[in-house]
DOGU-452590 format. One record per residue: x, y, z of N, C-alpha, C in turn; residue in three letters. Coordinates in nm, 3 decimals, decimal comma, padded with zeros to 5 digits. Layout:
N
REC     n_xx     n_yy     n_zz    ca_xx    ca_yy    ca_zz     c_xx     c_yy     c_zz    r
REC        X        Y        Z        X        Y        Z        X        Y        Z  ALA
...
***
This chain:
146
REC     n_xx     n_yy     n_zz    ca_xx    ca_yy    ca_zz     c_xx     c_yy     c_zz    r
REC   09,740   08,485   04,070   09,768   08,481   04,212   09,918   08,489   04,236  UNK
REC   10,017   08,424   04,150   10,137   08,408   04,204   10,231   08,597   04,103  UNK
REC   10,122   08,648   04,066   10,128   08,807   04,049   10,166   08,897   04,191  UNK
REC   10,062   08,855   04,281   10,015   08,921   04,375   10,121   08,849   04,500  UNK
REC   10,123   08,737   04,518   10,254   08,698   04,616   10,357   08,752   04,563  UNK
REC   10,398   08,825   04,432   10,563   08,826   04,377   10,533   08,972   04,470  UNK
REC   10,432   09,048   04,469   10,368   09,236   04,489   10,410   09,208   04,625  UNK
REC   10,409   09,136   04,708   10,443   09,159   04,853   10,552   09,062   04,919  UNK
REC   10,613   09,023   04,831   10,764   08,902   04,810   10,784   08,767   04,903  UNK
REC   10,680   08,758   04,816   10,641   08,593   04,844   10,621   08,578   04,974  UNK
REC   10,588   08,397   04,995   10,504   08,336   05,125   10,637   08,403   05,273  UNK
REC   10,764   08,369   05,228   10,851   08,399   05,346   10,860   08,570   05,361  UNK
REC   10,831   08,612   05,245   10,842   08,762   05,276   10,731   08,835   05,367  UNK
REC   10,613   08,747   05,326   10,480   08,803   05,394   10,486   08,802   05,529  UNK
REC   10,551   08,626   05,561   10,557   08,592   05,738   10,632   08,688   05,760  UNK
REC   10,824   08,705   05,723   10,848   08,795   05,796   10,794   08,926   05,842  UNK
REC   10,705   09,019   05,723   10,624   09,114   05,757   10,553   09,093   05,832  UNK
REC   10,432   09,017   05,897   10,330   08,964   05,991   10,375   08,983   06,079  UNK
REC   10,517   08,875   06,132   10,607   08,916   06,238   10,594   09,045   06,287  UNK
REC   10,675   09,114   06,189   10,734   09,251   06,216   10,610   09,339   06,270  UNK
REC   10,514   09,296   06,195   10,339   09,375   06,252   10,281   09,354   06,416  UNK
REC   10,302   09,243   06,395   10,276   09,196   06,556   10,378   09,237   06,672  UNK
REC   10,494   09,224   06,622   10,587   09,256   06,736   10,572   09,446   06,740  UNK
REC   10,529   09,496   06,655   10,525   09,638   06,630   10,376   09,676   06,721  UNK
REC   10,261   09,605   06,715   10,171   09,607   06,795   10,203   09,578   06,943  UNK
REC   10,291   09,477   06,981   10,333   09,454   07,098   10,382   09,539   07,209  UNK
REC   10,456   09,630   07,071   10,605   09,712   07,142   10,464   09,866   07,198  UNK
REC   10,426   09,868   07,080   10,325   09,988   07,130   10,227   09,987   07,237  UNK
REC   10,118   09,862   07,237   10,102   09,845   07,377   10,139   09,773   07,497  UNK
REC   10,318   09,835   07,480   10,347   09,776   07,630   10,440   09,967   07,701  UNK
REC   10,402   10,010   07,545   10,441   10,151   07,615   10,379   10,232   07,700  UNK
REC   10,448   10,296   07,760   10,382   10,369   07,861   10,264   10,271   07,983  UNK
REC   10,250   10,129   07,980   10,228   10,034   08,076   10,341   10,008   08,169  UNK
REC   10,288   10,014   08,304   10,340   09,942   08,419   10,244   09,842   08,480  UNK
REC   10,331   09,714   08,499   10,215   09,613   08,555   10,261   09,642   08,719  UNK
REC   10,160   09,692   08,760   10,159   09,658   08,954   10,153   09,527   08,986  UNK
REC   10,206   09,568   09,120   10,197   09,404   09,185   10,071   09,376   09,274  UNK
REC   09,998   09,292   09,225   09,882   09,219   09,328   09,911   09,281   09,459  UNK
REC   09,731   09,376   09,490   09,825   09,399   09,680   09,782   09,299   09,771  UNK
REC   09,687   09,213   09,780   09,621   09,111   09,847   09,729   09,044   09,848  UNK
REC   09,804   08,997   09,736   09,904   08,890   09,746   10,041   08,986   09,757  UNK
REC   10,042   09,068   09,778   10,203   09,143   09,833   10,192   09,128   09,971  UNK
REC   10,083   09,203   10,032   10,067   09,208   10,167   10,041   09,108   10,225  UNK
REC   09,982   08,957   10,206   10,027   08,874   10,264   10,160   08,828   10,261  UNK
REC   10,231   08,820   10,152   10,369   08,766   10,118   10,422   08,872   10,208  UNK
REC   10,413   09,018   10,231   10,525   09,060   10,320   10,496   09,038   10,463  UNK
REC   10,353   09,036   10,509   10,355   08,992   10,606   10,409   08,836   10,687  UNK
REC   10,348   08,754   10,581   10,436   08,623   10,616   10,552   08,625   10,589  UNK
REC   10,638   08,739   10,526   10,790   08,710   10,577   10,878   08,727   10,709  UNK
REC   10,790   08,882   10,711   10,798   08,929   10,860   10,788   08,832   10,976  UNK
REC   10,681   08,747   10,926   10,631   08,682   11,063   10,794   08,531   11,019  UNK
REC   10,788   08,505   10,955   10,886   08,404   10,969   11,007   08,438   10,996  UNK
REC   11,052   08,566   10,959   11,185   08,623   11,045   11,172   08,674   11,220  UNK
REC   11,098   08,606   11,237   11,041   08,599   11,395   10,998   08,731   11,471  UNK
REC   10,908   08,808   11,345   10,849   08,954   11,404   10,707   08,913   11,421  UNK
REC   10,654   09,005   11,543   10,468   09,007   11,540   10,465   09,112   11,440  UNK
REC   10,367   09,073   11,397   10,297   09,170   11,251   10,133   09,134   11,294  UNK
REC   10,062   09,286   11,295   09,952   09,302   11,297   09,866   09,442   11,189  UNK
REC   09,784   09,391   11,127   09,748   09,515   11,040   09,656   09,606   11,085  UNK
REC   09,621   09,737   11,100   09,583   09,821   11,202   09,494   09,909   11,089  UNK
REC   09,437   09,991   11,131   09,359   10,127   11,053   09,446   10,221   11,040  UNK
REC   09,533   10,273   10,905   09,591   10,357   10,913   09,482   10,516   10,954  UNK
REC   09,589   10,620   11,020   09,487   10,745   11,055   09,507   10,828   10,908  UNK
REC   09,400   10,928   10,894   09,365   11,033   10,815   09,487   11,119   10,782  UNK
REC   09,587   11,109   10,849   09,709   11,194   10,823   09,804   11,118   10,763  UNK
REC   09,817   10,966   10,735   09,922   10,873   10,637   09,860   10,884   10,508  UNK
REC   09,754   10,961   10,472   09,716   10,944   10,295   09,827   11,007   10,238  UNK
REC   09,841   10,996   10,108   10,003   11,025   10,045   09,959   11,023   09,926  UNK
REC   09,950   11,142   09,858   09,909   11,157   09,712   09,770   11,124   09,674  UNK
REC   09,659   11,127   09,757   09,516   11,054   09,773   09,550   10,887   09,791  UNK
REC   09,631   10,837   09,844   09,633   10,698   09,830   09,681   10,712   10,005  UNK
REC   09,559   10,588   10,016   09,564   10,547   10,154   09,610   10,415   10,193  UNK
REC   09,711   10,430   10,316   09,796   10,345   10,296   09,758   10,181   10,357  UNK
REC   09,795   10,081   10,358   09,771   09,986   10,419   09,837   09,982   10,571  UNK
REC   09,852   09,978   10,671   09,915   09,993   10,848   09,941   09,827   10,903  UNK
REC   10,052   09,868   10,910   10,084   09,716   11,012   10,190   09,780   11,095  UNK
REC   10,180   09,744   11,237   10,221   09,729   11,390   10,339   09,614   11,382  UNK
REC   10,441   09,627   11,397   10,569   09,521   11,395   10,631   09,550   11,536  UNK
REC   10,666   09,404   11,573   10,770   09,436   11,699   10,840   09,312   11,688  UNK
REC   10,947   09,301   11,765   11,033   09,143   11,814   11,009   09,181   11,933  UNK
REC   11,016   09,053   12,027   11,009   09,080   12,158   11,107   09,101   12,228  UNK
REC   11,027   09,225   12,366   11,150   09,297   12,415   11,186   09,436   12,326  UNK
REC   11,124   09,457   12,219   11,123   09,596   12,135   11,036   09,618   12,105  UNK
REC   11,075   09,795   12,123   10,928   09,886   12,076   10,892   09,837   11,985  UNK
REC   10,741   09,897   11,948   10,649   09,884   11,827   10,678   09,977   11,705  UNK
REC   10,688   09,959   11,600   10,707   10,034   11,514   10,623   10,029   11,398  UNK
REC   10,570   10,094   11,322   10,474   10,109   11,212   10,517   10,115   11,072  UNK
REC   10,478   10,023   11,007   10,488   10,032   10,857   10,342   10,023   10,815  UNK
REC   10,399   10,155   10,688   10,252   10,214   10,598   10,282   10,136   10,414  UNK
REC   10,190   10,077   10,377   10,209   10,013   10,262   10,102   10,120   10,187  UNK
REC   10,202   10,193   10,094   10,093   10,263   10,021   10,167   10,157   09,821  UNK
REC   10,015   10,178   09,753   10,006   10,149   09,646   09,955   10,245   09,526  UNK
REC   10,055   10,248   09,490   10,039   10,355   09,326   10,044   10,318   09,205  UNK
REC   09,984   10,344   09,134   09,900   10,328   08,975   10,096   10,283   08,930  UNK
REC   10,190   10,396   08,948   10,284   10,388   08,840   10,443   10,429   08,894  UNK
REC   10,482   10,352   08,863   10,669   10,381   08,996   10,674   10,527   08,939  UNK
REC   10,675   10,594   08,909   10,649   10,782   08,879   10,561   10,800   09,035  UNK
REC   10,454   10,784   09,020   10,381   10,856   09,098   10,442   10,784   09,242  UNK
REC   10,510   10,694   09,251   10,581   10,746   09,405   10,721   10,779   09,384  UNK
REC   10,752   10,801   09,323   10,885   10,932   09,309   10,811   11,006   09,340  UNK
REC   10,700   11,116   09,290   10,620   11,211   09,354   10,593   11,197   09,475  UNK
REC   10,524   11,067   09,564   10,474   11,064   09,641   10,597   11,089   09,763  UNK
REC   10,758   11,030   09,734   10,819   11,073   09,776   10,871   11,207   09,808  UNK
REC   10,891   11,250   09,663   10,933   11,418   09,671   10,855   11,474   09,768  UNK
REC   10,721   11,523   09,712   10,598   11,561   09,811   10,583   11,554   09,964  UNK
REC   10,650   11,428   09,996   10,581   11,393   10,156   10,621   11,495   10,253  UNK
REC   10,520   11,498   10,354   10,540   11,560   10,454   10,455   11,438   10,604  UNK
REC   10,588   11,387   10,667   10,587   11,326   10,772   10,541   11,330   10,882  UNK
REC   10,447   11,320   11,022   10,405   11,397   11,103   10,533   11,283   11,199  UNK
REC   10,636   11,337   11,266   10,703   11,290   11,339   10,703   11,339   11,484  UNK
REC   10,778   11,291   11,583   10,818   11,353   11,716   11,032   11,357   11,620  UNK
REC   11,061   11,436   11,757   11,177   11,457   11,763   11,288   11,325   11,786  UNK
REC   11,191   11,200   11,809   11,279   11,102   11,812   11,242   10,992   11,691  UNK
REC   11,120   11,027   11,617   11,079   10,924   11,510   11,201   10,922   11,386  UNK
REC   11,225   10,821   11,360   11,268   10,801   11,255   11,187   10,766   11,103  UNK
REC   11,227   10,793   11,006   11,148   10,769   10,893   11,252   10,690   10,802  UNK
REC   11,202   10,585   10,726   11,272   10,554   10,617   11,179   10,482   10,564  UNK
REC   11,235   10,521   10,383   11,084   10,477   10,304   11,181   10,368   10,208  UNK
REC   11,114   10,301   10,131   11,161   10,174   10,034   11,031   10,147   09,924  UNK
REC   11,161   10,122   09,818   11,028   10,117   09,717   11,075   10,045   09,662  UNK
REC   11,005   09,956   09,583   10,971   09,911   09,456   10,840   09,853   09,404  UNK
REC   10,894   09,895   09,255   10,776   09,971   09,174   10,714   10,043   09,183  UNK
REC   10,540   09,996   09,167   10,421   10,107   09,193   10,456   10,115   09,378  UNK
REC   10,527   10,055   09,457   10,494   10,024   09,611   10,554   10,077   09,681  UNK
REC   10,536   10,212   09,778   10,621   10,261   09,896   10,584   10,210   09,963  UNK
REC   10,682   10,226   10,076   10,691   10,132   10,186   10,727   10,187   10,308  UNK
REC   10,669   10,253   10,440   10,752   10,355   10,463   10,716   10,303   10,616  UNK
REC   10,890   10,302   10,722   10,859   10,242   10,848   10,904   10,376   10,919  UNK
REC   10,800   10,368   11,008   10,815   10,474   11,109   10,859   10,376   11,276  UNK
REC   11,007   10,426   11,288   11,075   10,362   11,433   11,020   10,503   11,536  UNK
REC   10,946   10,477   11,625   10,915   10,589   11,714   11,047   10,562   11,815  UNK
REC   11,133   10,539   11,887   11,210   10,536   11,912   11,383   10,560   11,854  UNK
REC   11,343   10,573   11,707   11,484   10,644   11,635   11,553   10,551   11,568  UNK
REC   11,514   10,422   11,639   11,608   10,298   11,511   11,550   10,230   11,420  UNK
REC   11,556   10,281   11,319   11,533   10,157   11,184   11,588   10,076   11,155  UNK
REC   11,755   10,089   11,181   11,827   09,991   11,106   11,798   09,885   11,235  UNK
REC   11,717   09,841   11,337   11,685   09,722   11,394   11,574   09,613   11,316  UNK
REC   11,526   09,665   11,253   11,413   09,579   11,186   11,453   09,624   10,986  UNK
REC   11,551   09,730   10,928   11,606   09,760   10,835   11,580   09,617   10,752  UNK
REC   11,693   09,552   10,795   11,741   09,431   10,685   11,591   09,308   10,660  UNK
REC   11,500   09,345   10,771   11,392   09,223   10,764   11,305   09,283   10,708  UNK
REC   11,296   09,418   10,683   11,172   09,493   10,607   11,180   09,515   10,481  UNK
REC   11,320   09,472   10,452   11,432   09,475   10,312   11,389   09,322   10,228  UNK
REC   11,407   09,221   10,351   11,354   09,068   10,297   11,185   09,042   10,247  UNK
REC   11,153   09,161   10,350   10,992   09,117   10,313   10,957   09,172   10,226  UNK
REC   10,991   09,310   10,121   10,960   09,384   10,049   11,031   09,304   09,895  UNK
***
């Protein structure tokens, strides 16, 4: 027996190899994985931020024309009072790639005064439509909630 421990260099040589096996299994399946974020628990967390930075937030039926790469988006209605309504679309994707695509790709249905600005992270675009032209009024709170 102590033949066969010298063949693979001894008890500390073996652990370090084991190690090295496992962390080598590790490294491989964490390649090419992205972990998404929970959307049940995103979309409440962004909605209750919204609402504590003193916005109404209501979640709505997005229409047939916000799908974005086959992914249909989640719709919420935001206002402060005394300001227009403005729409944010929560879309969710398999892999932060596929909304770089979903970005490149888009095509917006706007008026001449809508504004668009999208935000991401990770698998998650985020995209607020100001029908009146200003984003940067609700910008920095859609920034906190995301």
């Amino acid at each position: 027996m102590k033949g066969i421990a010298n063949l693979f260099g001894g008890d500390r040589m073996r652990k370090v190899n084991f190690l090295n096996i496992l962390l080598l299994f590790f490294i491989i399946g964490c390649i090419g994985r992205e972990v998404g974020l929970d959307k049940d628990e995103y979309l409440e967390s962004f909605e209750a931020s919204l609402k504590s930075q003193g916005m109404e937030v209501r979640q709505v039926q997005p229409s047939t024309n916000a799908v974005m790469e086959n992914v249909v988006p989640y719709k919420f209605n935001i206002k402060e009072t005394g300001e227009e309504e403005d729409a944010i679309f929560i879309y969710f994707f398999e892999t932060s790639s596929q909304v770089e695509n979903a970005v490149k790709n888009a095509e917006y249905t706007i008026t001449t005064l809508t504004k668009v600005t999208e935000y991401k992270r990770g698998n998650i675009l985020v995209v607020h439509y100001a029908f009146d032209g200003f984003t940067e009024k609700y910008g920095s709170k859609i920034k906190k909630a995301i």
